[in-house]
N, CA, C and O of each residue as an XYZ file, in Angstrom:
944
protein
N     216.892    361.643     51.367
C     217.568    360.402     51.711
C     217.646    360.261     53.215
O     217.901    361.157     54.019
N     217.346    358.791     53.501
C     217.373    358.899     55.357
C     218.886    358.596     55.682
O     219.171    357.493     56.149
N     219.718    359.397     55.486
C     221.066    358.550     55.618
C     221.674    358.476     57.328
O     222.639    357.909     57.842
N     220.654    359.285     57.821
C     220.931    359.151     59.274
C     219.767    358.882     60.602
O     219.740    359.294     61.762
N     218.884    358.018     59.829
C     218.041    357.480     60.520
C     218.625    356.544     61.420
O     219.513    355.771     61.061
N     218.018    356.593     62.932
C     218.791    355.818     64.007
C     218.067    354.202     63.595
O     217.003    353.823     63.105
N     219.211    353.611     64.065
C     219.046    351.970     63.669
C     218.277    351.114     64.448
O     218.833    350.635     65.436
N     216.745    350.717     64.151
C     216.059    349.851     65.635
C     216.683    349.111     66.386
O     216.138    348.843     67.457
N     218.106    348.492     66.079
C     218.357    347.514     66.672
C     219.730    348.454     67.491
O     220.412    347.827     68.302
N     219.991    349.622     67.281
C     220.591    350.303     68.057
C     221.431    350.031     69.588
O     220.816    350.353     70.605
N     222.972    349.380     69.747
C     223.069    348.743     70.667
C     223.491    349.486     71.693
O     223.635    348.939     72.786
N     223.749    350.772     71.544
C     224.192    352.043     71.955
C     222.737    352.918     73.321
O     222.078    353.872     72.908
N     222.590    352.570     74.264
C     221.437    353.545     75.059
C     221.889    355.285     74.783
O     222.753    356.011     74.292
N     221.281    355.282     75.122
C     220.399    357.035     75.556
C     221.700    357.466     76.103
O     222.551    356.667     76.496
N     221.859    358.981     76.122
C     223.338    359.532     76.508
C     222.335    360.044     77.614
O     221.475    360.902     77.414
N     222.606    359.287     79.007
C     222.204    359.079     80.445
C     223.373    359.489     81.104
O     223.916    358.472     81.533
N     224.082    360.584     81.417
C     225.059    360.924     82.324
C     224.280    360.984     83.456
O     223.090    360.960     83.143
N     224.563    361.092     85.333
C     224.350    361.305     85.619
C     224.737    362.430     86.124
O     224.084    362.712     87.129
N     225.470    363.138     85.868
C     225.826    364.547     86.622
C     225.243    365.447     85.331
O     225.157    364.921     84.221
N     224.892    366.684     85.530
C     224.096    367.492     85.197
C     225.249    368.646     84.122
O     226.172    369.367     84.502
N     224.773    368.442     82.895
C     225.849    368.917     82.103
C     225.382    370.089     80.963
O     225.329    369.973     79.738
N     225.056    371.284     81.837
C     224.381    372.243     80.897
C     224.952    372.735     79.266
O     226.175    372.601     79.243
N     224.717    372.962     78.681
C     224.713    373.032     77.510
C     226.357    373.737     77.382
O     226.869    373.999     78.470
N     226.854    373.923     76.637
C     228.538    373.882     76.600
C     229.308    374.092     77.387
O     229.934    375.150     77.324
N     229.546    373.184     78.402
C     230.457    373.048     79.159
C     231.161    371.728     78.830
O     232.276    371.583     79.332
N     230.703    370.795     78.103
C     231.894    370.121     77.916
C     233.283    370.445     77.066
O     233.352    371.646     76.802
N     234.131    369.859     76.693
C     235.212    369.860     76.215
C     235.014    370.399     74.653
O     234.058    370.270     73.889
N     236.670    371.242     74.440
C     236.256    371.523     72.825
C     235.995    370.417     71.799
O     236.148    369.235     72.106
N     235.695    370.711     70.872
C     235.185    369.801     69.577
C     236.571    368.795     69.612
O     237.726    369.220     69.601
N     236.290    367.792     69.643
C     237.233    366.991     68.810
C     237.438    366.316     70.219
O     238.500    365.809     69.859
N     237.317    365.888     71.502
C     236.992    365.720     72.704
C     236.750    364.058     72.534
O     237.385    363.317     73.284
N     236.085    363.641     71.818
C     235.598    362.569     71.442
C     236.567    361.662     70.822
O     236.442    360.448     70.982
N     237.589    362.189     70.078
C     238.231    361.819     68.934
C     239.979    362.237     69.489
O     240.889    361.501     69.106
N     240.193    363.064     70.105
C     241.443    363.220     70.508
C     241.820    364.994     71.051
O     241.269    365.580     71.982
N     242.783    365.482     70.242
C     243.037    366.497     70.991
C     242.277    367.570     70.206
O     241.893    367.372     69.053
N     242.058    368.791     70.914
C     240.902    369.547     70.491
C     242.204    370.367     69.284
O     243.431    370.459     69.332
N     240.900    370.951     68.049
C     241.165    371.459     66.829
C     241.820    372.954     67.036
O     241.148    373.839     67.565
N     242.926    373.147     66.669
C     242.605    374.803     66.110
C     241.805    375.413     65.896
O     241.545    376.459     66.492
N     241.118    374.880     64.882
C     240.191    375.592     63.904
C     239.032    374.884     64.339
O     239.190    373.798     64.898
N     237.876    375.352     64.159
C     236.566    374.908     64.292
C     236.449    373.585     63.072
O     237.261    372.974     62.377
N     235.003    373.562     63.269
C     233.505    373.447     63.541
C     234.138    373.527     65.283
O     235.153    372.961     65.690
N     233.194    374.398     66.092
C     233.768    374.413     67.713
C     232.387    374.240     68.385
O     231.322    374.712     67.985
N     232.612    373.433     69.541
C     231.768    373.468     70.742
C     231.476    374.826     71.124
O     231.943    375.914     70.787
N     230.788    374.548     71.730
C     230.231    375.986     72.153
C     231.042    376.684     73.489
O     231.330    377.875     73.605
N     231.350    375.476     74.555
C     232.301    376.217     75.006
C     233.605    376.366     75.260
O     234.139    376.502     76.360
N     234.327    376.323     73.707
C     235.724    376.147     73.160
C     235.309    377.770     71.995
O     236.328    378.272     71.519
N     234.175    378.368     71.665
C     234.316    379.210     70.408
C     234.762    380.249     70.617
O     234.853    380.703     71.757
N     235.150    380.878     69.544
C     235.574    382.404     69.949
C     234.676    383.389     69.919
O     233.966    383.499     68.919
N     234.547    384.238     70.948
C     233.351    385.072     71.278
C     233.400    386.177     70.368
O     233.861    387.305     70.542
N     232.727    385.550     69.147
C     232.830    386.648     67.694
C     231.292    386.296     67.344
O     230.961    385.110     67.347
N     230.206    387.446     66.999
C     229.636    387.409     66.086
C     228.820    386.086     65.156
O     229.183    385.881     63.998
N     227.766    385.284     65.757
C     227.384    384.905     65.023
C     225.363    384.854     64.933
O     224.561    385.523     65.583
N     225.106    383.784     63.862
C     223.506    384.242     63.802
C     223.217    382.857     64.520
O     223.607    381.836     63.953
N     222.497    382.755     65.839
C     221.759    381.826     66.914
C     220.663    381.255     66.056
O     219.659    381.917     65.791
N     220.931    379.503     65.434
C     219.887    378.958     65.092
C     219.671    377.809     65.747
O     219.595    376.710     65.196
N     219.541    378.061     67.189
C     219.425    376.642     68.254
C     221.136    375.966     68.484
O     222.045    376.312     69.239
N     221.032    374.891     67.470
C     222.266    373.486     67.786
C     223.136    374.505     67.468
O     224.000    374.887     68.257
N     222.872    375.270     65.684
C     223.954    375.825     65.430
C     223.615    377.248     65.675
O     222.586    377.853     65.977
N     225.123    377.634     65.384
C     225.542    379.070     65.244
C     226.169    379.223     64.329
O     227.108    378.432     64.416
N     226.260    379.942     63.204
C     226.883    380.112     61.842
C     226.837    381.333     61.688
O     225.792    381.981     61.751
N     228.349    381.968     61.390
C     229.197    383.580     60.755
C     227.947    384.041     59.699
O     227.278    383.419     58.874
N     227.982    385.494     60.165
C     226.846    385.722     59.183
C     228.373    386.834     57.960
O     229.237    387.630     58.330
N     228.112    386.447     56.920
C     228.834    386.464     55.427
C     228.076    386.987     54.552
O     226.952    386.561     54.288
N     228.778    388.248     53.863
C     228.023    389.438     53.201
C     227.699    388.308     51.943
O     228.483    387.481     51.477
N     226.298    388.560     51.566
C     225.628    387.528     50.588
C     225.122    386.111     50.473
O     224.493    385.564     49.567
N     225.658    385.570     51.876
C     225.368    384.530     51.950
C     223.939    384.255     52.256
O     223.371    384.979     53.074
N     223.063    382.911     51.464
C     221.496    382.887     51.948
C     221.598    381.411     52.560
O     222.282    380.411     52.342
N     220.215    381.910     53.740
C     220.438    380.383     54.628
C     219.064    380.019     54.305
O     218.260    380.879     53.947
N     218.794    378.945     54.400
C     217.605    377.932     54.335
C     217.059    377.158     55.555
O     217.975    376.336     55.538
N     216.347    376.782     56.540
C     215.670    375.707     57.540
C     215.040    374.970     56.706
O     214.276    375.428     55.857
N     215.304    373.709     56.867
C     214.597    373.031     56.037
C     214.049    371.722     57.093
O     214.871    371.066     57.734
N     212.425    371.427     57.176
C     212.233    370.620     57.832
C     211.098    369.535     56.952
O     210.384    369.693     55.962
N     211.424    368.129     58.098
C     210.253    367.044     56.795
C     208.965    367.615     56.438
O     208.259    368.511     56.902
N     208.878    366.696     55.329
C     207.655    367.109     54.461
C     206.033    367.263     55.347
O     205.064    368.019     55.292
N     206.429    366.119     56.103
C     205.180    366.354     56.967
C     205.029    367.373     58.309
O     204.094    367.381     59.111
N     206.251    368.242     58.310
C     205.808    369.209     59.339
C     206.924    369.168     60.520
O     207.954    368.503     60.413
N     206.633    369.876     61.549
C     207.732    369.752     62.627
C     208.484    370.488     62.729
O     208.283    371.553     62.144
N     209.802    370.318     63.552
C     210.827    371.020     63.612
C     211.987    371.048     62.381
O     212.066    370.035     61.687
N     212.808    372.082     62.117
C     213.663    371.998     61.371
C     214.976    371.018     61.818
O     215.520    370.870     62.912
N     215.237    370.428     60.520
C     216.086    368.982     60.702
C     217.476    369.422     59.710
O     218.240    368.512     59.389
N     217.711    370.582     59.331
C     218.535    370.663     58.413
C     218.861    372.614     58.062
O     217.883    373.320     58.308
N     219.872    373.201     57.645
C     220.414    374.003     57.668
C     220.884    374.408     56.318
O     222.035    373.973     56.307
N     220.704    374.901     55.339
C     220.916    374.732     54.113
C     221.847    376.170     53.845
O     221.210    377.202     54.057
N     223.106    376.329     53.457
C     223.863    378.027     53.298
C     224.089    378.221     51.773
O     224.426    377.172     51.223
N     224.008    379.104     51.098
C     223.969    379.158     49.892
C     225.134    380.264     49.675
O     225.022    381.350     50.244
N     226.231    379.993     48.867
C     227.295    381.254     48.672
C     228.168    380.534     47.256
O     228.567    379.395     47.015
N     228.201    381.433     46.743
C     229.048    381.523     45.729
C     228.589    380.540     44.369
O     229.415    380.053     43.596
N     226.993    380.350     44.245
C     226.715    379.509     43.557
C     226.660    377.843     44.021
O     226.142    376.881     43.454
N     227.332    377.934     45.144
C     227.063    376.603     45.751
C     226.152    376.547     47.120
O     225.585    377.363     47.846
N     226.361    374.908     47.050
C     225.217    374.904     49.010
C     226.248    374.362     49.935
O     227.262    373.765     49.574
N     225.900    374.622     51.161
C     226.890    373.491     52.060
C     225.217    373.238     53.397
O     224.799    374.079     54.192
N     224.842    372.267     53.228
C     223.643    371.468     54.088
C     224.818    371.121     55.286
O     225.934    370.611     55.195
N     223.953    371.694     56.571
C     223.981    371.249     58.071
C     223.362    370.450     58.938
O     222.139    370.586     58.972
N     223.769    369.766     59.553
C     222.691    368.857     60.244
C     223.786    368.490     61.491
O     224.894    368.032     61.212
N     223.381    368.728     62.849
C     224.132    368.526     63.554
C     223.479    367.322     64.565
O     222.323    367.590     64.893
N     223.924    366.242     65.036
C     223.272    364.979     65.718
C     223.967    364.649     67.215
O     225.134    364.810     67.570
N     223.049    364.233     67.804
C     223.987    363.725     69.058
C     224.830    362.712     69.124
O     224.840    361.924     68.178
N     225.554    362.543     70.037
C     226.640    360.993     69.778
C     226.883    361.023     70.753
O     226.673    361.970     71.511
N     227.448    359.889     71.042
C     228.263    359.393     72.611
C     228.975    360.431     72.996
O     229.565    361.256     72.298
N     228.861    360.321     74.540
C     230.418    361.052     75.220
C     231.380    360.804     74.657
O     231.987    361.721     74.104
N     232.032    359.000     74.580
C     233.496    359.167     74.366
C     233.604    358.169     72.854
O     234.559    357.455     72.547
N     232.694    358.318     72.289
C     232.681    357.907     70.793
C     232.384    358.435     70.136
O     231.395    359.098     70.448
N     233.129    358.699     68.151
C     232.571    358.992     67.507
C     232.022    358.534     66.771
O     232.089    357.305     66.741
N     231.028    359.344     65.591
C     230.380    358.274     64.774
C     230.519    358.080     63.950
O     230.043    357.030     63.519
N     231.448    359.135     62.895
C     231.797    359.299     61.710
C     232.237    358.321     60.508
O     232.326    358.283     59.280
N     232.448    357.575     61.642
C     233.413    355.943     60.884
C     232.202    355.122     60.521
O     232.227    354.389     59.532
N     230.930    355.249     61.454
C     229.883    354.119     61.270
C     228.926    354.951     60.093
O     228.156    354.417     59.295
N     229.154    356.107     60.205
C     227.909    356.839     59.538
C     228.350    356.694     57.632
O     227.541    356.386     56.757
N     229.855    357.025     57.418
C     230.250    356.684     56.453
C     230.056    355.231     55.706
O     230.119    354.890     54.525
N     229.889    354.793     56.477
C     229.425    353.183     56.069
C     228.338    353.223     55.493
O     228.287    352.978     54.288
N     227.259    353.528     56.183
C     226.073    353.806     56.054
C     225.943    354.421     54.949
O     225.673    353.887     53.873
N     226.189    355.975     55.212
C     226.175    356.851     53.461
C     226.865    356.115     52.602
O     226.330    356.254     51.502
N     227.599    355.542     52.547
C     228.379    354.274     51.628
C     226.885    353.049     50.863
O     226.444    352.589     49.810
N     226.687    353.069     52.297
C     225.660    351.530     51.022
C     224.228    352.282     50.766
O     223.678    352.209     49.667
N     223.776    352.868     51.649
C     222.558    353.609     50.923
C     222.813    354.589     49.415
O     222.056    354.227     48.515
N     223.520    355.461     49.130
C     223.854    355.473     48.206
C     224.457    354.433     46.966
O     224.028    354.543     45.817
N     225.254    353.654     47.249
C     225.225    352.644     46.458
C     224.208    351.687     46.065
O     224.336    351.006     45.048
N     222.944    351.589     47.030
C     221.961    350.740     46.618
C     220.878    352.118     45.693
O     219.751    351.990     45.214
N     221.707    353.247     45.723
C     220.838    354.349     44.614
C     221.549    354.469     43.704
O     221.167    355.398     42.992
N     222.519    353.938     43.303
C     223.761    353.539     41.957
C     224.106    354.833     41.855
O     223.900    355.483     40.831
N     224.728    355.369     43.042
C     225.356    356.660     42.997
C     227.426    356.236     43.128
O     227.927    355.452     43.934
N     228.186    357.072     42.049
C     229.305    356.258     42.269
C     230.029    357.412     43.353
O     229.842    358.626     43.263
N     230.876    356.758     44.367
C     231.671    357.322     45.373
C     233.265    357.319     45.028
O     233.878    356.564     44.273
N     233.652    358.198     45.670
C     235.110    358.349     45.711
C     235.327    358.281     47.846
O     234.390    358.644     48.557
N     236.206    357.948     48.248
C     236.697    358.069     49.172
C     237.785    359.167     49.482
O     238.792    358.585     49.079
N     238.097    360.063     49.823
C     239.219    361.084     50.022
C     238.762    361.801     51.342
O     237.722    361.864     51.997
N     240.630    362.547     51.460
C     241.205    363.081     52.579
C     240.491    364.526     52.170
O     240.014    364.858     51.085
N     240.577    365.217     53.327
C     239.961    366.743     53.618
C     240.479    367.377     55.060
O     241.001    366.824     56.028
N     240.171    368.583     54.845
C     240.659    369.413     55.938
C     240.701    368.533     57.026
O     241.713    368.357     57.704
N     239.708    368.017     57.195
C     238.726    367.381     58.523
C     238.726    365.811     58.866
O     238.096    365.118     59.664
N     240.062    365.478     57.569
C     239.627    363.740     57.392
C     238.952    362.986     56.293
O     239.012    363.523     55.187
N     238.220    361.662     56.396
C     237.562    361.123     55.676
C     236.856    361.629     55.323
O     235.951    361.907     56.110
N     236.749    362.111     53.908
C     235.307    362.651     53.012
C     234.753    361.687     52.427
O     235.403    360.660     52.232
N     233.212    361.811     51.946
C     233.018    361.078     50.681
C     232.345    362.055     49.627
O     231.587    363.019     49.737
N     233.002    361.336     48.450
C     232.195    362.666     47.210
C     231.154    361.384     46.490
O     231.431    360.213     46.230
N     230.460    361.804     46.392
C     229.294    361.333     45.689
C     228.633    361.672     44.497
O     228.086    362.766     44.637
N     228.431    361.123     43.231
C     227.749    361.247     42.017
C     226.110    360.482     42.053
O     225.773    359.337     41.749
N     225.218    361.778     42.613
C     224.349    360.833     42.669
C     222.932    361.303     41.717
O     222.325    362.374     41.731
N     222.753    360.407     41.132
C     221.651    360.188     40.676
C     220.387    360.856     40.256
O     219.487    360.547     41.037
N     219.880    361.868     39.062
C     218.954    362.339     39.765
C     218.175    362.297     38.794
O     218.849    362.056     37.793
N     216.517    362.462     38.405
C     215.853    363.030     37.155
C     215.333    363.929     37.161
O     214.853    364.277     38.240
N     215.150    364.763     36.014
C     214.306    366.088     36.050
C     212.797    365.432     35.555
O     212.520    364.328     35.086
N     211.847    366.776     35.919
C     210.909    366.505     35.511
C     210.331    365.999     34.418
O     209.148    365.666     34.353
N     211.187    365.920     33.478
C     211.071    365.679     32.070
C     211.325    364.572     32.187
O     210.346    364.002     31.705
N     212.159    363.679     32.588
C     212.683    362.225     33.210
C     214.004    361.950     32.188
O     214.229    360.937     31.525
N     214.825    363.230     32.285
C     215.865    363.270     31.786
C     216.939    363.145     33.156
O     217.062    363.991     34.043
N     217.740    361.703     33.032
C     218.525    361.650     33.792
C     219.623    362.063     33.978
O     220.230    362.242     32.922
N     220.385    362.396     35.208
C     221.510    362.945     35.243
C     222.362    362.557     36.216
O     222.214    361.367     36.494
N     223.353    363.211     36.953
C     223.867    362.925     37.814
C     224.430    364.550     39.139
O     224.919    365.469     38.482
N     224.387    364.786     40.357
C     224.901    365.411     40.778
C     226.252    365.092     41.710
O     226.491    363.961     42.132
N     227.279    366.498     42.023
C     228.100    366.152     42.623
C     228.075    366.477     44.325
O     227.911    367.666     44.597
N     228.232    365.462     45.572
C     227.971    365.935     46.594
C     229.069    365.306     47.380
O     229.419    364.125     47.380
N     229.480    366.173     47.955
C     230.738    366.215     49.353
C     230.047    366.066     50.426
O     229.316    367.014     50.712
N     230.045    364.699     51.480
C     230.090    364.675     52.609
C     231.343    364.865     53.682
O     232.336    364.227     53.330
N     231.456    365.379     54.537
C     232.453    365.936     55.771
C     231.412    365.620     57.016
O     230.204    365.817     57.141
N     232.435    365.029     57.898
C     231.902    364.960     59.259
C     233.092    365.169     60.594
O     234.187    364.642     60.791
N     232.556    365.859     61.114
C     233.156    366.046     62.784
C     232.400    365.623     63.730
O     231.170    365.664     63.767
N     233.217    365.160     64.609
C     232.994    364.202     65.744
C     233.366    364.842     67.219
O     234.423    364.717     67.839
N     232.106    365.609     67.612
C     232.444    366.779     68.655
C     232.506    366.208     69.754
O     232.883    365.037     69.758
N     232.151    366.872     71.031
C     231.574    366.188     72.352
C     230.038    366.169     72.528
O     229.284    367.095     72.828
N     229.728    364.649     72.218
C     228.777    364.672     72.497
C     228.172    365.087     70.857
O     226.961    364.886     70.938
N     228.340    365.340     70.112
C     227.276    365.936     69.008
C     228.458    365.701     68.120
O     229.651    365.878     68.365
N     227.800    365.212     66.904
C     228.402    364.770     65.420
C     227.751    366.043     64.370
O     226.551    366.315     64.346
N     228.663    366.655     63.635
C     227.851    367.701     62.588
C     228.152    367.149     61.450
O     229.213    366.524     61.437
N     227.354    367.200     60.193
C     227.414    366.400     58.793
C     227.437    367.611     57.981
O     226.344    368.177     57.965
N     228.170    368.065     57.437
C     228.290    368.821     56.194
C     228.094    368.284     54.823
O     228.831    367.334     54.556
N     227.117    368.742     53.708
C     227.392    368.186     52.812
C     227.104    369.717     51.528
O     226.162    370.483     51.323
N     228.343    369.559     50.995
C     228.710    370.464     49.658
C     227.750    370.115     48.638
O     227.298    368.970     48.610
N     227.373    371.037     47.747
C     226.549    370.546     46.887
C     227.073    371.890     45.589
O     227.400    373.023     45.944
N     227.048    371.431     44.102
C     227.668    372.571     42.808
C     228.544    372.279     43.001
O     228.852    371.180     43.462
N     229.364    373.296     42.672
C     230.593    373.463     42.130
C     232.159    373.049     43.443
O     233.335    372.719     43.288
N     231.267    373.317     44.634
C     232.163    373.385     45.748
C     232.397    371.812     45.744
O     233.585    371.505     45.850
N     231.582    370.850     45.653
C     231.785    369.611     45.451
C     232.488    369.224     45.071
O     232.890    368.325     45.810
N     233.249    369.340     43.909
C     234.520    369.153     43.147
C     235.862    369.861     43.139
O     236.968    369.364     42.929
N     235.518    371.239     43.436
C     236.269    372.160     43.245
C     237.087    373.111     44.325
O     236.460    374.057     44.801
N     237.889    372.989     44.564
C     238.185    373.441     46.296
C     238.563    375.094     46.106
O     238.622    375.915     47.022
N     238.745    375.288     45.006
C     239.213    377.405     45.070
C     237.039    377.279     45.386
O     236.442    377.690     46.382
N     236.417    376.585     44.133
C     235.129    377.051     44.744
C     234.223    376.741     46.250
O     233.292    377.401     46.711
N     234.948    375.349     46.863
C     234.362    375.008     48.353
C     235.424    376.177     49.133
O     234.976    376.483     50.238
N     236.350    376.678     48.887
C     237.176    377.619     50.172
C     236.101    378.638     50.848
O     236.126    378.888     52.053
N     235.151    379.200     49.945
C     234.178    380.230     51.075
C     233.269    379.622     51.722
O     232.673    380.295     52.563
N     232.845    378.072     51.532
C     232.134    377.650     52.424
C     232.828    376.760     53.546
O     232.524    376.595     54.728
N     233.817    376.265     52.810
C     234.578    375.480     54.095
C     235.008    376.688     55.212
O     234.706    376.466     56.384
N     235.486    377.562     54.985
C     235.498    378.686     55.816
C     234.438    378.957     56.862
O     234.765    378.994     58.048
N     232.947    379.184     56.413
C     232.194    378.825     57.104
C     231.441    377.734     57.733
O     230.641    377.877     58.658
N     231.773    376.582     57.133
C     232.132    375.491     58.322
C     232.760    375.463     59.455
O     232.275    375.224     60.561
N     234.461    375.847     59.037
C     235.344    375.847     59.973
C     234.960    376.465     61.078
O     235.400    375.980     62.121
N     233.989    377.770     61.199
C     233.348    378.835     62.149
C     232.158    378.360     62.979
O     231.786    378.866     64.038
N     231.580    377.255     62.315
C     230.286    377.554     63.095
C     230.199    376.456     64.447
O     230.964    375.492     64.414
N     229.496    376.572     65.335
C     229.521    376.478     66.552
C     228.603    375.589     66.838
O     227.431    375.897     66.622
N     228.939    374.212     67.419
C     227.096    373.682     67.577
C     227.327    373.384     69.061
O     228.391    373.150     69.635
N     225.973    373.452     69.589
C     225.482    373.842     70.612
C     224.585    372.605     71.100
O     223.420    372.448     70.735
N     225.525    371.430     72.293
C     224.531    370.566     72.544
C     223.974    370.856     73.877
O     224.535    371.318     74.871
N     222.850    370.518     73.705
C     221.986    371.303     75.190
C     222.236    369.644     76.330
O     223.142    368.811     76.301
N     221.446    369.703     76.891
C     221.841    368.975     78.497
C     220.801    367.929     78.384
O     220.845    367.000     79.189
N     219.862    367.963     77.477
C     219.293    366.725     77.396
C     219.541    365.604     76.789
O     219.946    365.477     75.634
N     219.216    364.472     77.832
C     219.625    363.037     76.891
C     219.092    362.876     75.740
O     217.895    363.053     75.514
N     219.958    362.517     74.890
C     219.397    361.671     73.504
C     220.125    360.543     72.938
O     221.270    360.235     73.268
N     219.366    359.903     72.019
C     220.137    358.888     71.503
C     221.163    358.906     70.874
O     221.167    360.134     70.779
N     222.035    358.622     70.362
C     222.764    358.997     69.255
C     222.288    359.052     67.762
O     221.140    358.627     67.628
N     222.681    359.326     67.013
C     221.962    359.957     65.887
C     220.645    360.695     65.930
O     219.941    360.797     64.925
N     220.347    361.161     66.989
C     219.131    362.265     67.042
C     219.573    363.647     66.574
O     220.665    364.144     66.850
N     218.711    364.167     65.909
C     218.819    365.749     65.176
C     218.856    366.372     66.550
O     218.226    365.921     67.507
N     219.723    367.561     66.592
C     219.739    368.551     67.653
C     218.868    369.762     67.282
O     219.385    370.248     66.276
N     217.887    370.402     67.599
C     217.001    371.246     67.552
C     217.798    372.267     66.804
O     219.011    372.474     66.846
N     216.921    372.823     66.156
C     217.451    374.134     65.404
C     215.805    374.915     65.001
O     214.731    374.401     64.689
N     216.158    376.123     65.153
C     214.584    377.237     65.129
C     215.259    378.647     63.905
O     216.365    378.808     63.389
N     214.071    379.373     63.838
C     214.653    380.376     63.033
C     215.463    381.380     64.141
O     215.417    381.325     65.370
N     216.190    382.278     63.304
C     217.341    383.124     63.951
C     216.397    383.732     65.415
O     215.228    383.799     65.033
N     216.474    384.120     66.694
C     216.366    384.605     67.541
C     217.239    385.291     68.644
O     216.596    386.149     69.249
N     218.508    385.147     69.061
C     219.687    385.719     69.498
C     220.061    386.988     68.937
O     220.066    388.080     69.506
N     220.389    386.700     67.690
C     220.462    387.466     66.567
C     219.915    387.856     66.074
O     219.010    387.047     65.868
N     219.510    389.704     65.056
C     218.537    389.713     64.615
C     218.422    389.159     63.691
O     219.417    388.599     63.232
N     216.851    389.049     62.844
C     216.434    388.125     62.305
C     216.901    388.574     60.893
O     216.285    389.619     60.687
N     217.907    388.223     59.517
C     217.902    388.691     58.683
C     216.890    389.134     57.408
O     215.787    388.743     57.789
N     216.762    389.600     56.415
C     215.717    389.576     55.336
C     215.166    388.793     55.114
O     216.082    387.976     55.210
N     214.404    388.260     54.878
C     213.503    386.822     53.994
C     213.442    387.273     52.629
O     212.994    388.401     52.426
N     213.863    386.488     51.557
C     214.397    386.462     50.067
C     213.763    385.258     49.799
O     213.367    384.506     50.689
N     213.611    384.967     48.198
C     213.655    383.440     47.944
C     214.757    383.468     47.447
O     215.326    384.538     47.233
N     215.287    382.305     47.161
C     216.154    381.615     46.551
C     216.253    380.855     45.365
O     216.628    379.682     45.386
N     215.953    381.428     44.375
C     215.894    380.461     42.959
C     216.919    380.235     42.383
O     217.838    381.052     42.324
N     216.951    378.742     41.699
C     218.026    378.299     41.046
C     218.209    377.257     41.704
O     218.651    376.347     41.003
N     218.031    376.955     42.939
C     218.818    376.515     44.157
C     217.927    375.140     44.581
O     216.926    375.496     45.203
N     217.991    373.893     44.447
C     217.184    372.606     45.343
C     218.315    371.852     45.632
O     218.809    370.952     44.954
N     218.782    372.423     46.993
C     219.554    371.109     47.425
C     219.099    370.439     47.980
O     218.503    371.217     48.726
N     218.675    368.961     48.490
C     218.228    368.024     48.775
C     216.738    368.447     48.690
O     216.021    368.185     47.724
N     216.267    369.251     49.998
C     214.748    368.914     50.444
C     214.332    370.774     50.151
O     215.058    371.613     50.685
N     213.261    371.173     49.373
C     212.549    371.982     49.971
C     212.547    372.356     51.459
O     212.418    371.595     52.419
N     212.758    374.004     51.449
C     212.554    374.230     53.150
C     211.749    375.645     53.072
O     211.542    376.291     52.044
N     211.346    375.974     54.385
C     210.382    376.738     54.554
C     211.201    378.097     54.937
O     210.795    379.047     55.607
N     211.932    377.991     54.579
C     212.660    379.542     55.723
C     213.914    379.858     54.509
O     214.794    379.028     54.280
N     213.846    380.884     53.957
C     215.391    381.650     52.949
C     215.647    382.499     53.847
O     214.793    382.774     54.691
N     216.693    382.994     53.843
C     217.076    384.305     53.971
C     218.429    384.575     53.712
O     219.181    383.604     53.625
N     219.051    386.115     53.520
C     219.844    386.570     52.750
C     221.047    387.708     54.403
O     220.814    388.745     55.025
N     222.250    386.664     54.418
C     222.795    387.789     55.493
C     223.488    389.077     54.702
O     224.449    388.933     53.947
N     222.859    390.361     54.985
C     223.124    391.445     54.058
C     224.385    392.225     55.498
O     224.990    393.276     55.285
């Protein structure tokens, strides 16, 4: 689903600062939106200097059993997406740029609002750790062309400068004793906007682990949340 494809008619320019703003030095998360969080999703230079696995934008707690995914478009390129697998469920990452002193969360919900609805997926609106969620029943067929429906939790934070999209997928979707080990690792992970201009809604780069060492490579069966990706692995 393109639910965050930037809009041609886009009235918003290029994030053109002119003073020179290396990669986390701005303000903690929430900078955009008001006073900075307790708790994460954290800027990079607001995090706590603990332990994590370096995948470019993000940084995400590495969690005994947990498997991660890169998942990039079909036709090739860079990875556009972050896929964590724990406890029978997924929680998909995607972290984007946004204005200095705006967020986007309010416009993007709109958006995931009617594109899904023009896929006759039904929504709920609700509160979350983080604010406005949306849960979603959407749509799906199996190969057999037996239709069904899945359950998916969108969450968004509105950092400095960079918007991150979480979306729950199984059991965590509905179920909050089962989303608590991934919202946990939400709450932790760190995104990292570098110093170059971009538009708003542009994907922030993400590569396989390098900072960190590189964990096992596993597959992952059982498991298609949204898109096929090229990269499993298992933090042991």
């Amino acid at each position: 689903m393109g639910l965050f494809s930037r809009r041609r008619d886009e009235a918003r320019a290029v994030d053109t600062d002119e003073e020179t703003t290396p990669a986390g030095t701005d303000a903690a998360a929430g900078a955009g939106t008001g006073a900075a969080s307790a708790t994460g999703p954290w800027d990079a230079a607001a995090a706590p200097d603990t332990p994590r696995i370096d995948l470019g934008s993000l940084r995400v707690p590495a969690v005994d059993g947990m498997q991660m995914r890169l998942d990039q478009p079909r036709e090739g390129g860079s990875p556009v997406a972050l896929v964590l697998a724990l406890g029978g469920s997924t929680l998909e990452l995607r972290a984007f740029a946004a204005p200095r002193s705006d967020g986007i969360w309010e416009e993007l919900r709109a958006d995931i609002t009617a594109e899904l609805t023009r896929a006759h997926a039904s929504l709920k609106v609700l509160q979350g750790p983080h604010g406005t969620e949306l849960l979603a029943q959407v749509p799906v067929r199996s190969p057999e062309g037996d239709r069904s429906s899945v359950p998916a939790r969108f969450i968004g934070v509105d950092g400095p400068r960079w918007f991150l999209r979480g979306v729950l997928q199984g059991r965590a979707a509905t179920d909050d004793e089962a989303a608590a080990a991934l919202r946990e690792v939400f709450d932790d992970v760190v995104v990292v906007r570098d110093s170059q201009a971009r538009p708003p809604r542009e994907v922030l780069p993400l590569h396989v682990p390098g900072a960190a060492p590189a964990p096992v490579v596993e597959n992952l069966p059982g498991l298609a949340p949204l898109e096929p990706g090229p990269t499993i692995a298992e933090v042991r």
